[in-house]
C-alpha positions in Angstrom: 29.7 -5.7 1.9 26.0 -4.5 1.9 24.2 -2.6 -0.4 22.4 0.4 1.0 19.7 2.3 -0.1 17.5 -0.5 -1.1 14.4 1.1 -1.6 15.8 4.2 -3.4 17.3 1.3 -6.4 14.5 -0.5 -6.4 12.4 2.5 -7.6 15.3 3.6 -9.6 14.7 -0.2 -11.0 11.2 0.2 -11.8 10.8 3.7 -13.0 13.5 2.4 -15.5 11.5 -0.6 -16.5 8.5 1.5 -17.0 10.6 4.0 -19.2 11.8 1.3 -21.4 8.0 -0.6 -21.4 6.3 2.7 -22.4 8.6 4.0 -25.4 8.8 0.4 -26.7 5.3 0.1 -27.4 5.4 3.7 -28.9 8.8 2.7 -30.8 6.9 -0.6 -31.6 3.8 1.3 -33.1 5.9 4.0 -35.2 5.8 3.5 -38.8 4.5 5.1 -41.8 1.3 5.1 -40.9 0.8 5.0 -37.4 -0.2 1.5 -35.6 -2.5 1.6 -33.0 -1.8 0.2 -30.3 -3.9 -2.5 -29.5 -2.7 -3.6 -32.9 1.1 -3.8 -31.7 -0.3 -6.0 -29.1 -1.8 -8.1 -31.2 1.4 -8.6 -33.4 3.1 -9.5 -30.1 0.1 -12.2 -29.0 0.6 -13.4 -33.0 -2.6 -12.0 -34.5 -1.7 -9.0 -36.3 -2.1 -8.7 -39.8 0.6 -9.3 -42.1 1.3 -5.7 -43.1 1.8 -5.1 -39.4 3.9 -8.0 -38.8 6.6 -6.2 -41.8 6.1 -3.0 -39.4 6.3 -3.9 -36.1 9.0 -6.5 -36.5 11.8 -3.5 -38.5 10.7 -1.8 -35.5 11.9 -4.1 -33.0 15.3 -4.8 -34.7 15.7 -0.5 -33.9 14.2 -0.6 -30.9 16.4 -3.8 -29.6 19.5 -2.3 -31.0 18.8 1.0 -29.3 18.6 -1.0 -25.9 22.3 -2.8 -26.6 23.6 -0.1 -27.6 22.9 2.5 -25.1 23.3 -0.2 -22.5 27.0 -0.7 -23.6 27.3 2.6 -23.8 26.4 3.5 -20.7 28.3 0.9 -18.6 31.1 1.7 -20.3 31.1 5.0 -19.4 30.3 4.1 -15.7 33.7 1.8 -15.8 35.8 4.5 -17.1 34.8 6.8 -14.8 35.7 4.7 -11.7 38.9 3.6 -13.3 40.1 6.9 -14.1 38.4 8.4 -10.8 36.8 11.2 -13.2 33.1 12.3 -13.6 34.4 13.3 -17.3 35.8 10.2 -18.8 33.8 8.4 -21.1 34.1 6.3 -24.8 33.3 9.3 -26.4 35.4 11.8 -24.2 38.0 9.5 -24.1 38.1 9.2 -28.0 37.3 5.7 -28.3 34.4 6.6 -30.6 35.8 8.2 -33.0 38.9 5.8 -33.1 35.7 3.4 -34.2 34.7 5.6 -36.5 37.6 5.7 -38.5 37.7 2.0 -39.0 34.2 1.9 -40.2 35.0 4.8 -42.7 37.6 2.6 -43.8 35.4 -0.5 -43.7 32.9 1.4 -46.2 35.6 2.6 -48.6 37.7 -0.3 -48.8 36.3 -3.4 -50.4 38.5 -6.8 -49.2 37.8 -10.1 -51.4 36.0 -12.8 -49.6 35.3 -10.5 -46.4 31.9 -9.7 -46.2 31.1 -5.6 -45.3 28.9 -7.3 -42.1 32.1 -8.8 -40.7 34.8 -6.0 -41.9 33.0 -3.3 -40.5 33.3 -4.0 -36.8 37.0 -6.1 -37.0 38.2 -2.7 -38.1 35.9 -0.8 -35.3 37.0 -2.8 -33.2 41.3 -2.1 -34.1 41.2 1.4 -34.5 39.2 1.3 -31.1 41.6 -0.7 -29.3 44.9 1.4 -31.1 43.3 4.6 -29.8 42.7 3.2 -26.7 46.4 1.9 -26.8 47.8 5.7 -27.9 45.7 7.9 -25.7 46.7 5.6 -22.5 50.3 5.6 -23.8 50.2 9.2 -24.3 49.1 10.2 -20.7 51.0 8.0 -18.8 53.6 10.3 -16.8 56.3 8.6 -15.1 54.3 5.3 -15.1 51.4 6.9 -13.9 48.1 7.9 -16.4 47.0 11.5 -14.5 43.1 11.6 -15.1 43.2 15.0 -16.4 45.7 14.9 -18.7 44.3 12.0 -19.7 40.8 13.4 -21.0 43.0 16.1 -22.2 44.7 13.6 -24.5 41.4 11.9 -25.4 39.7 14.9 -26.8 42.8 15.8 -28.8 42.8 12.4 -30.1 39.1 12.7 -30.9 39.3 15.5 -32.8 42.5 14.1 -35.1 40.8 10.9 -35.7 37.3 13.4 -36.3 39.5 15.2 -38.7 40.4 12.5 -40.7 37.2 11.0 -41.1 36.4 14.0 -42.9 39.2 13.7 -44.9 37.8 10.1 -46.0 34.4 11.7 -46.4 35.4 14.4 -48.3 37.3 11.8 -51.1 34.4 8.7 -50.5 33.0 9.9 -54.1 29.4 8.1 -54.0 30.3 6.2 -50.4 30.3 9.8 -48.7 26.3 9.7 -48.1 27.2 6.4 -46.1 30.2 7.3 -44.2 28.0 11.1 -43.4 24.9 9.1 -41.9 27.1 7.0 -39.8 29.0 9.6 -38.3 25.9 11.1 -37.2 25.1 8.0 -35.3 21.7 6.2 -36.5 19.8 3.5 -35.3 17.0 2.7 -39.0 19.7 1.3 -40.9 19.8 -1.9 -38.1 19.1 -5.5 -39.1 18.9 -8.7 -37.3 22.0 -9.8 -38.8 23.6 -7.0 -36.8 21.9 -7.7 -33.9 22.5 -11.1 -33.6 26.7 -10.4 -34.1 26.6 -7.2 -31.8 24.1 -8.4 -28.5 26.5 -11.5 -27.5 29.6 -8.9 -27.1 27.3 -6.2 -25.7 26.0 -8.7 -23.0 29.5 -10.7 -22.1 31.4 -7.5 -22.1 28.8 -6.0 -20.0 28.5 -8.9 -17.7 32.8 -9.4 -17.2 32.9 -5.5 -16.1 30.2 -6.4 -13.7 32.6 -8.9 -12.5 35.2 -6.2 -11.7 32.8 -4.0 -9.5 34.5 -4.9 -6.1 37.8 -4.1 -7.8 36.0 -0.9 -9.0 35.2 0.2 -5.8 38.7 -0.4 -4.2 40.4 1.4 -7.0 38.2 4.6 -6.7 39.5 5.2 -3.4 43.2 5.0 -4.9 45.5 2.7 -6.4 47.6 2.7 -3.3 44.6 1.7 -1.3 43.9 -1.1 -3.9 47.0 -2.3 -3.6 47.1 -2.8 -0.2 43.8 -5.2 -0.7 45.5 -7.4 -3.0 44.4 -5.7 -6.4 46.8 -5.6 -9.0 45.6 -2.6 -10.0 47.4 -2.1 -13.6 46.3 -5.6 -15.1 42.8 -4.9 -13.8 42.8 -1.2 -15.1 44.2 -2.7 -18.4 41.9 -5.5 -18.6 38.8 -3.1 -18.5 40.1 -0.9 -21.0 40.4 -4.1 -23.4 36.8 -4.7 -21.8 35.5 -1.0 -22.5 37.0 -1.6 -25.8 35.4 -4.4 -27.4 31.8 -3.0 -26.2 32.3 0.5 -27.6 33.1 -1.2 -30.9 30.7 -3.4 -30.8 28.2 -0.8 -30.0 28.9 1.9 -32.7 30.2 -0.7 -35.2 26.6 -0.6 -37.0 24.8 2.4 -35.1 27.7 5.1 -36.0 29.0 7.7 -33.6 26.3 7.8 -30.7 28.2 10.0 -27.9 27.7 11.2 -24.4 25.6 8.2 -23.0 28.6 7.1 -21.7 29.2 10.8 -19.9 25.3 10.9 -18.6 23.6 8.3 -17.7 26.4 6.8 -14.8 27.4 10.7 -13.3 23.2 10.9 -12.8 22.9 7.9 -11.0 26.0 7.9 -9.1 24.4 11.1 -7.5 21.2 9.5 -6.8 22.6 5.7 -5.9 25.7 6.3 -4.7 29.4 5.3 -6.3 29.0 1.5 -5.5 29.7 -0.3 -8.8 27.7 -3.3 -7.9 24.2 -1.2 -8.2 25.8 1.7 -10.4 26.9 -0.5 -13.4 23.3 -2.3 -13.9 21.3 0.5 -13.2 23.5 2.4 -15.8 22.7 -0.4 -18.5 19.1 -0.1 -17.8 19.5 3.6 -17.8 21.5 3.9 -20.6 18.9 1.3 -22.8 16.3 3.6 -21.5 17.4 7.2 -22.5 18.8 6.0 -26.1 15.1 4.6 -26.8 13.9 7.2 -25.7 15.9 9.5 -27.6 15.3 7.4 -30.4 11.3 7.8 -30.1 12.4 11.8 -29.7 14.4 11.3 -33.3 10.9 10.5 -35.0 9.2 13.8 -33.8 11.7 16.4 -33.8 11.9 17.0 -37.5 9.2 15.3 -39.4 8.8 17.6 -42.2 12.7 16.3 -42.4 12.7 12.5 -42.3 14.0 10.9 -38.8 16.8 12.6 -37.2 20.0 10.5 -36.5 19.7 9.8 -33.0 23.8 10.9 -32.2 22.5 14.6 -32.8 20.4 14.4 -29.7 22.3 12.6 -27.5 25.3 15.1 -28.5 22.4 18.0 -28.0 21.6 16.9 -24.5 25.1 15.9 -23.6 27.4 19.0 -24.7 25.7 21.1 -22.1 26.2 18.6 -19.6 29.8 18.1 -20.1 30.2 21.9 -20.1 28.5 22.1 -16.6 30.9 18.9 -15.7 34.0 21.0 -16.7 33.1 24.0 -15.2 32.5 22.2 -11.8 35.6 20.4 -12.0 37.1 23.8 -12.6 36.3 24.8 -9.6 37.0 21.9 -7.7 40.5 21.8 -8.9 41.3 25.4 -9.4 41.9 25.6 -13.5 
């Protein structure tokens, strides 16, 4: 099958790649004191100074961590979406998120001998994602069928339980609650290499096997019974890039907290500029999605400075809110609510 609209992805490609080149360098010099930025460049060529060798490198741990993440994110989102046939559905919609969330909470509160917090953390993520995955699926299945809508119904129902009883494990943390607080917010300056190195192997296989499943995407948005008829076994694929979906979301918001709404954004924007081919949508979504969390990162430094840095999940929620509103309300009228 041929890809169309060559040109338009290509500049889609390289407006991206400048987006992501530009706020790196501006991540990169952001620090204290401010670096210049022929003296990030010089870090990079190995000639900086020592003191901006401390800088630049904590700065490229964030900035690489905010380019996984949102990537995940955002391809995530774009899978779920041409799974479930929805412009709405996404990790965060969708609850899986939050389901993450409370196994981190619980990973920060509960200390297990000989597991180290760096590997707890995400197992648990990475089970409460997949159960909540498991339960909202189950939930909105209606005579063997998952309906889309009651399906995001279900998922923000879900969400808000799970939100409620990370609370409840916030409100009795004791001295752990300033922890469990900033990662609920969703923060990229508490990343380490450590965390890189476990999360960015996941982030890249999981984001490489759904890219796999793009032909099967395609099919599958035009209906399962259309699917079927091409030889897709549409449940076991469907499943499979749940599981898929899954491991990435937990993976992604193991260590940078509850980031939402990348996942909504990033693939309905270019799906109206590109098209709804999967083969171009899902890695132009993981560039996109790399691009507007650094970015949004950058934005976290400036908006509040007499504050500190602002966790990043309060912008992406700020920009994303209004756009899921606008998504509802056109669906409402689409559908006749």
């Amino acid at each position: 099958m041929r890809i169309r609209n060559g040109k338009r992805i290509l500049l889609c490609l390289a407006i991206l790649a400048l987006i992501v080149l530009v706020f790196s360098a501006m991540e990169l010099s952001w620090a204290a004191r401010r670096i210049p930025l022929n003296e990030v460049i010089d870090v990079i060529l190995g000639h900086g100074t020592w003191a901006n060798n401390l800088l630049v490198k904590d700065n490229a741990v964030r900035l690489c961590m905010a380019l996984f993440v949102g990537a995940g994110l955002a391809v995530c989102g774009c899978a779920m979406q041409a799974v479930f046939r929805n412009p709405m559905a996404s990790p965060y919609i969708i609850g899986l998120s939050s389901g993450a969330s409370v196994g981190a909470a619980i990973g920060i509160l509960v200390t297990v001998p000989f597991i180290p917090y760096m590997i707890l953390t995400p197992v648990l993520s990475f089970v409460f994602c997949f159960l909540t995955m498991l339960l909202v699926y189950g939930v909105s299945r209606i005579g063997g069928k998952a309906h889309t809508e009651t399906l995001i119904l279900t998922g923000i129902a879900v969400s808000s339980m799970l939100s409620a009883l990370v609370s409840f494990m916030t409100f009795i943390a004791g001295e752990q609650m300033a922890d469990i607080v900033f990662w609920s917010m969703g923060s990229l300056s508490r990343a380490t290499a450590d965390e890189l190195l476990i999360i960015a192997p996941i982030i890249v296989t999981g984001i490489l096997w759904i890219t796999s499943y793009s032909k099967d995407l395609n099919a599958m948005m035009l209906g399962d019974h259309h699917a079927m008829d091409l030889g897709i076994e549409v449940s076991r694929v469907r499943f499979y890039l749940l599981v898929l979906t899954t491991i990435v979301v937990a993976a992604a918001v193991s260590f940078a907290g509850t980031i939402g709404f990348v996942g909504l954004i990033i693939p309905h924007i270019f799906r109206i500029i590109l098209g709804p081919d999967n083969r171009v949508l899902i890695p132009v979504s993981a560039l996109g999605g790399a691009a507007f969390l650094l970015m949004c990162d950058y934005m976290s430094h400036i908006v509040a400075m007499q504050y500190g840095v602002l966790p990043v999940g309060i912008l992406t929620a700020m920009i994303g809110a209004p756009y899921f509103i606008y998504l509802l309300r056109r669906k409402k009228t689409e559908i006749g609510w």
